[in-house]
Backbone bond lengths (Angstrom), bond angles and torsions (degrees), N, CA, C in turn:
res aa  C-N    CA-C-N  psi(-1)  N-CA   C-N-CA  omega(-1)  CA-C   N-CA-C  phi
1 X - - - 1.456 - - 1.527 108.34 -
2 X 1.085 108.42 118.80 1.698 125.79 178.29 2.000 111.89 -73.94
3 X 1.414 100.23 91.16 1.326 110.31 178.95 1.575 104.38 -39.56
4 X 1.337 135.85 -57.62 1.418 119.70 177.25 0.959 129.61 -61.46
5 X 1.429 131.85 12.99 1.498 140.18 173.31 1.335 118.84 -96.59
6 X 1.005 124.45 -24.13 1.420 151.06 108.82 1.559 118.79 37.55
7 X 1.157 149.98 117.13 1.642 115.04 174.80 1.469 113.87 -94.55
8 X 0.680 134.64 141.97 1.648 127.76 -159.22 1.811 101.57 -91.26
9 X 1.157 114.88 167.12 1.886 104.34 155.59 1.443 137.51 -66.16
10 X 1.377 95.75 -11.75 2.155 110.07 179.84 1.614 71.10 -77.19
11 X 1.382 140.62 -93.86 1.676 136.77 -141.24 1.959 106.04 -66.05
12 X 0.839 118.34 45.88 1.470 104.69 -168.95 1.717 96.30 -167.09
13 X 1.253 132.18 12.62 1.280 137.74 166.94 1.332 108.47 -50.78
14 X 1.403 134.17 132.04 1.407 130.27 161.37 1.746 82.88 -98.74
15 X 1.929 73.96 171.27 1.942 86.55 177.26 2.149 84.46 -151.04
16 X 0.840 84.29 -160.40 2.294 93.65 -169.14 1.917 77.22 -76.92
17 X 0.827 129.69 -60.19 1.284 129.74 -141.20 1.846 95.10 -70.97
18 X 0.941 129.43 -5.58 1.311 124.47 173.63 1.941 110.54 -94.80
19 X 1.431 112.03 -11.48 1.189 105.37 148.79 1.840 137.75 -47.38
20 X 1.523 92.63 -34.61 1.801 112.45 165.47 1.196 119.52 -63.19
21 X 1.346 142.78 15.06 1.058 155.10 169.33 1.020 121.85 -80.84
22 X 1.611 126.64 88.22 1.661 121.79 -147.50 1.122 116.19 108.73
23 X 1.828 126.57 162.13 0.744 111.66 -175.03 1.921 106.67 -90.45
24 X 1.190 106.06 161.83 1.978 105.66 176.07 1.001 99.88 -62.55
25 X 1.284 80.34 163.43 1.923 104.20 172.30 1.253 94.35 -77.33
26 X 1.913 83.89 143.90 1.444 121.85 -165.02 1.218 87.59 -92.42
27 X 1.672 108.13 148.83 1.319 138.09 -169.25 1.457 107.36 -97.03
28 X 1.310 119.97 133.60 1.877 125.51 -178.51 1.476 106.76 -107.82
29 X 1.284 106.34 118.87 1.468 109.14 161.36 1.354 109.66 -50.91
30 X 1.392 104.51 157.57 1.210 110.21 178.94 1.502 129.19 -77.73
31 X 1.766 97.08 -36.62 1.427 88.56 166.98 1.455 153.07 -77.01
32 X 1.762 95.51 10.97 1.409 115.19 171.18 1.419 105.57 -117.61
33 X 1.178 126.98 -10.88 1.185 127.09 -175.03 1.813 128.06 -36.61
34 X 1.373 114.04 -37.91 1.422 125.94 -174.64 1.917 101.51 -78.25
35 X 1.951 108.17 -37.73 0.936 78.70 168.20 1.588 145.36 -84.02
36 X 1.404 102.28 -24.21 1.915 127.69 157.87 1.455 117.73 -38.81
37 X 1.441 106.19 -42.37 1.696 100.99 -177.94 1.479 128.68 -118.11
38 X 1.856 98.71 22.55 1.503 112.07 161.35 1.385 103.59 -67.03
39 X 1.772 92.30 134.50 1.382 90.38 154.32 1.779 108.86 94.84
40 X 1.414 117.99 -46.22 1.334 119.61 -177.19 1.851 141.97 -78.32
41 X 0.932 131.78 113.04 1.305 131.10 -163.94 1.370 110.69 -57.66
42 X 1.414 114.06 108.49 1.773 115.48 -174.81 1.589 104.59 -85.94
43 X 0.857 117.37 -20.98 1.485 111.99 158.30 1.622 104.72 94.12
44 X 1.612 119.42 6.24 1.324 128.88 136.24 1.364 117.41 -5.86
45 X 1.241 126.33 -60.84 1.645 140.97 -166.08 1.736 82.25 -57.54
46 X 1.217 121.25 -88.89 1.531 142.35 -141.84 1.734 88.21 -78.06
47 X 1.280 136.95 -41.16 1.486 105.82 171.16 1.145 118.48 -69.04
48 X 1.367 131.97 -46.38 1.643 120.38 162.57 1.486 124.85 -19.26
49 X 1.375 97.08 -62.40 2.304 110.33 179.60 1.222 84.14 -51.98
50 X 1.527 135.83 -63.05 1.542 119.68 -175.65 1.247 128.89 -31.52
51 X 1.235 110.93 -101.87 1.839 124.34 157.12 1.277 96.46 -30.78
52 X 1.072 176.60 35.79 1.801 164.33 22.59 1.610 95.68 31.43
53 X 1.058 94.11 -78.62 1.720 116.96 -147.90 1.587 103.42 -67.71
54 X 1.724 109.93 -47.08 1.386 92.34 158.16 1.852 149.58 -76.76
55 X 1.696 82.32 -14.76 1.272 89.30 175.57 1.767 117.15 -70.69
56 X 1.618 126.11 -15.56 1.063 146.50 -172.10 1.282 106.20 -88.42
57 X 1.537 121.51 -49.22 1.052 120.79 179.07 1.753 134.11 -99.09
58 X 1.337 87.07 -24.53 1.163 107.69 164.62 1.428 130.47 89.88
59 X 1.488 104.27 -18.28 1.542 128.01 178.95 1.676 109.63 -122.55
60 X 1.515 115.35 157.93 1.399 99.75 -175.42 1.617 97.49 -88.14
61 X 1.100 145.53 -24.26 1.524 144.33 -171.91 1.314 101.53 -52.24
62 X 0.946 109.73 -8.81 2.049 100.16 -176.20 1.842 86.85 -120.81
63 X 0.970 132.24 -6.81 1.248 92.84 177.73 2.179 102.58 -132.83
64 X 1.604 92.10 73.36 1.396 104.13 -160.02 1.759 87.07 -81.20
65 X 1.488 129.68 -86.84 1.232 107.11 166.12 1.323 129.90 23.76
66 X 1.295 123.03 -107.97 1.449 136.60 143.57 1.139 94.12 30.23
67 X 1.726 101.09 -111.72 1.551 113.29 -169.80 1.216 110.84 -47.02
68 X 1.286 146.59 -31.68 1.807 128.38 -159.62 2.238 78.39 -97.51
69 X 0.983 125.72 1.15 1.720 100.81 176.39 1.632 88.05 -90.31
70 X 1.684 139.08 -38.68 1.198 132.21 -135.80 1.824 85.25 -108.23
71 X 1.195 118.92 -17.26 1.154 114.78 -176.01 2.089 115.26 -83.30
72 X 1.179 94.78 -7.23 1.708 126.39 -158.83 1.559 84.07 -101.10
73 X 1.242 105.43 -45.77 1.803 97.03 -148.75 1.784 87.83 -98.46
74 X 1.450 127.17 -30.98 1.271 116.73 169.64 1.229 124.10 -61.03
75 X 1.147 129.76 -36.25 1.608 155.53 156.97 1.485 113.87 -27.94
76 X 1.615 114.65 -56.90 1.410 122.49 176.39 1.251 121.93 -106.40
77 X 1.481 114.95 4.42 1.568 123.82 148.09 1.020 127.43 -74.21
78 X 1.343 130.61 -41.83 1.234 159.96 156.43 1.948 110.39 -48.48
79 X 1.253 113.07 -44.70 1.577 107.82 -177.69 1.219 86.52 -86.73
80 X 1.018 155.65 -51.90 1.794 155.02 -150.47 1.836 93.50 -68.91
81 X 1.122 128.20 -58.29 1.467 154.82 169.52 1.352 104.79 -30.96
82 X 1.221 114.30 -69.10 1.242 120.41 178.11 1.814 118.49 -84.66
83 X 1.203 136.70 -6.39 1.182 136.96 140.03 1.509 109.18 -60.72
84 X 1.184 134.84 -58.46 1.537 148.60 168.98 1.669 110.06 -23.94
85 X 1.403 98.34 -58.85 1.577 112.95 178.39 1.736 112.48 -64.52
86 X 1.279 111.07 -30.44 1.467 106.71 -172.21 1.243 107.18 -89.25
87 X 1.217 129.93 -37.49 1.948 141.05 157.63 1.317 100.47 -46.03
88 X 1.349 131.40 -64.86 1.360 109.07 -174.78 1.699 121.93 -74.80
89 X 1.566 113.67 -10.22 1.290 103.16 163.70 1.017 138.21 -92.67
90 X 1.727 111.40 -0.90 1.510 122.25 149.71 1.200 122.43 -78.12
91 X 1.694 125.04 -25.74 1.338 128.42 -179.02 1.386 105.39 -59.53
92 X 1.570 111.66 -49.75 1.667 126.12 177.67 1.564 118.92 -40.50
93 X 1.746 100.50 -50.07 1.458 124.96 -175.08 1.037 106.10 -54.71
94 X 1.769 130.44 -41.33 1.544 141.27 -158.00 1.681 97.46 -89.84
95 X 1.219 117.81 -62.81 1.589 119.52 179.51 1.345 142.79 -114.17
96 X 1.478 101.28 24.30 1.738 102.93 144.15 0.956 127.47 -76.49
97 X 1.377 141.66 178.70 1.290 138.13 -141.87 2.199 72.17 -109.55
98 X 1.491 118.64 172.96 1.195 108.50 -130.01 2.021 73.50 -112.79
99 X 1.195 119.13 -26.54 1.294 121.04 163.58 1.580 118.74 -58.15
100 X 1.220 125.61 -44.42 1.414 132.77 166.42 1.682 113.09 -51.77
101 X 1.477 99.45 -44.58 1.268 112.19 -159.70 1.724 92.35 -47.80
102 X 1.433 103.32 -88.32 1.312 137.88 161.92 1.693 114.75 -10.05
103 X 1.076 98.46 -65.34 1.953 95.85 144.85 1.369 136.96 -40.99
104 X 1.335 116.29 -44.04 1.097 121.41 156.54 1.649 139.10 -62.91
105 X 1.546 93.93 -47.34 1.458 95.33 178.46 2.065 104.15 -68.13
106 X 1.531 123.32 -20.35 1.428 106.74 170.09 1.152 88.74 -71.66
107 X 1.117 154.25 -88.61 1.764 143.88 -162.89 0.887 89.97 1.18
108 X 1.592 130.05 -67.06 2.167 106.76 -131.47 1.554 76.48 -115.43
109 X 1.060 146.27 -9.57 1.466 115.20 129.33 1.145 146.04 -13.49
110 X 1.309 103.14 -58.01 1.901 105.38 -165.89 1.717 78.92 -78.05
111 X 1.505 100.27 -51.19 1.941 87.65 -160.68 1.500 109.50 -39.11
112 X 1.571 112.18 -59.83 1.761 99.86 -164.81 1.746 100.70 -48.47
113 X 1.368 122.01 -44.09 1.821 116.74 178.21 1.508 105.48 -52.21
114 X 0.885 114.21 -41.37 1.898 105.94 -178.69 1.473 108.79 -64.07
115 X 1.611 99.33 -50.48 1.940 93.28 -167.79 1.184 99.89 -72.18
116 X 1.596 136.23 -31.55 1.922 120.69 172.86 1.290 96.66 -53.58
117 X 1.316 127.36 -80.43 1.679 118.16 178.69 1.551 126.54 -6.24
118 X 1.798 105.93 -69.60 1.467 102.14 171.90 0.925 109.91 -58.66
119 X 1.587 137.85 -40.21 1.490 125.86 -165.04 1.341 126.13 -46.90
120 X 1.948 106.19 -49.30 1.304 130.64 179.95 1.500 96.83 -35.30
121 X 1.666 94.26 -73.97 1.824 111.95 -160.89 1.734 89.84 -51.74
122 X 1.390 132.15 -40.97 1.519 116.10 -162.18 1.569 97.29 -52.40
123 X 1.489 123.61 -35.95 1.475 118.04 -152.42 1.195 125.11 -76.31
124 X 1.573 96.33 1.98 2.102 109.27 179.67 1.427 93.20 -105.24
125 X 1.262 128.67 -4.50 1.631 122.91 148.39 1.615 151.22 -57.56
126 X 1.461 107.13 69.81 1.318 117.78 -151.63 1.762 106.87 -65.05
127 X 1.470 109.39 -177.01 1.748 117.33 -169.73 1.452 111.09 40.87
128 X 1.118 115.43 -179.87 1.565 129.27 154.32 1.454 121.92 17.65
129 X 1.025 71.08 -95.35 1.967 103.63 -178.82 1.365 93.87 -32.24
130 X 1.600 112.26 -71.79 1.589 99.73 -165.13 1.390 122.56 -95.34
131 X 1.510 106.95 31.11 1.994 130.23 153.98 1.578 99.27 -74.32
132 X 1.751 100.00 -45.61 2.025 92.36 -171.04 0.995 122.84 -61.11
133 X 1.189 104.70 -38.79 1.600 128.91 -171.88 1.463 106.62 -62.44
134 X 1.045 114.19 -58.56 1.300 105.08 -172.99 1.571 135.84 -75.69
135 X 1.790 105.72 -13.41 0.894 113.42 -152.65 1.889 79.71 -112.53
136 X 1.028 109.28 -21.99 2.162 104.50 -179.68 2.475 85.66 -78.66
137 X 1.130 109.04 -36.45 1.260 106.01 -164.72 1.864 109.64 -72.10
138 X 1.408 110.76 -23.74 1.442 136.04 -167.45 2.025 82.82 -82.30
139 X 0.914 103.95 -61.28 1.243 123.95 -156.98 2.458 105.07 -57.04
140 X 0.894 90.73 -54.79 1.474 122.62 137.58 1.223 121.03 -2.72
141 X 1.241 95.72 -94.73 1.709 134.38 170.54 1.398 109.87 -27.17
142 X 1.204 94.30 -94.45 1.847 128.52 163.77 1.488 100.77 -19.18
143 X 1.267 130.71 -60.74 1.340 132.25 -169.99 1.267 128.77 -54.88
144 X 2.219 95.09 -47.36 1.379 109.77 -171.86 1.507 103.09 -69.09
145 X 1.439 109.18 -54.53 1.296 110.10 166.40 1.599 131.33 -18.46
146 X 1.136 90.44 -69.13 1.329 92.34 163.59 1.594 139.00 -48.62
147 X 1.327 100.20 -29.87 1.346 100.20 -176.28 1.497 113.12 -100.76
148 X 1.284 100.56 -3.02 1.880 94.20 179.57 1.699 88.96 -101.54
149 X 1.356 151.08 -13.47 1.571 137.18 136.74 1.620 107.93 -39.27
150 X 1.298 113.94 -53.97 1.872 94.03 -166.23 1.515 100.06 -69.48
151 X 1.415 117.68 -37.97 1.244 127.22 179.97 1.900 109.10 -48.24
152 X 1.512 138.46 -54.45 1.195 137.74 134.43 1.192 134.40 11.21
153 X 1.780 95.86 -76.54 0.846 112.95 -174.79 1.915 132.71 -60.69
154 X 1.586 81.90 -42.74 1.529 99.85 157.53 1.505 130.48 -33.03
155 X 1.353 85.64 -71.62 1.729 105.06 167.63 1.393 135.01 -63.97
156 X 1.618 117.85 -27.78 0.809 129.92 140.00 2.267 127.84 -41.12
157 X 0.902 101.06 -73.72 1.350 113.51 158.44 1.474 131.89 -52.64
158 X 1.734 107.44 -16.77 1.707 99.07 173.20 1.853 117.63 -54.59
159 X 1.220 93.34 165.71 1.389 106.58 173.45 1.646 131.74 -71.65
160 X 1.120 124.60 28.38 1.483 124.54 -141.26 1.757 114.17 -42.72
């Protein structure tokens, strides 16, 4: 094994912006919310030592740790989160009353039509700004999507 092949610590710096790697954390309605986030480690503990660590140090190069523990623990909060969300929107799909159901799935209807909408407009958003935008709005998307399929599926599969 060729020690210079190696990645050294100058090529391997995280900074905040390497938290964007992935899609964001998925957003919980509220009215399932208590049941989605029983039980799950929000990772409170390890962003604190963060914002700690930078506020102490002041730069992210000293507080690399940090980010790869909060980036680790956001990672599998976030997939657990979003499995969570699709179980309860098939659970919903299977035993609401079949009028509610159906109500619901236009709900997250219009939403996925709204967030393509913003998306469009995000994409005449140049630098930065309109990287966040698009990529927390992309991120979004993907989710709702997702959850009005398990949601479907539910309903699809009831017992009539």
């Amino acid at each position: 094994m060729d020690v210079d092949s190696q990645p050294t610590m100058e090529e391997t710096i995280l900074v905040g912006d390497d938290l964007m790697l992935g899609p964001p954390s998925p957003r919980i309605p509220p009215e399932i919310a208590s049941h989605v986030l029983e039980g799950v480690n929000l990772c409170d503990g390890i962003l604190r030592n963060l914002f700690l660590c930078l506020q102490i140090n002041d730069i992210e190069p000293f507080c690399q740790d940090e980010i790869v523990f909060y980036r680790q623990c956001a990672e599998s909060r976030d997939k657990l989160l979003r499995q969570r969300l699709q179980d309860s929107e098939h659970k919903l799909g299977l035993a609401m009353p079949l009028e509610q159901a159906k109500e619901r799935e236009v709900q997250l209807l219009a939403e996925v039509t709204s967030l393509e909408r913003r998306l469009i407009l995000a994409s005449g958003i140049e630098g930065i700004e309109g990287f966040r935008q698009r990529w927390s709005l992309h991120g979004r998307l993907e989710d709702t999507r997702r959850r009005l399929e398990s949601l479907n599926k539910g309903i699809s599969q009831r017992k009539n």
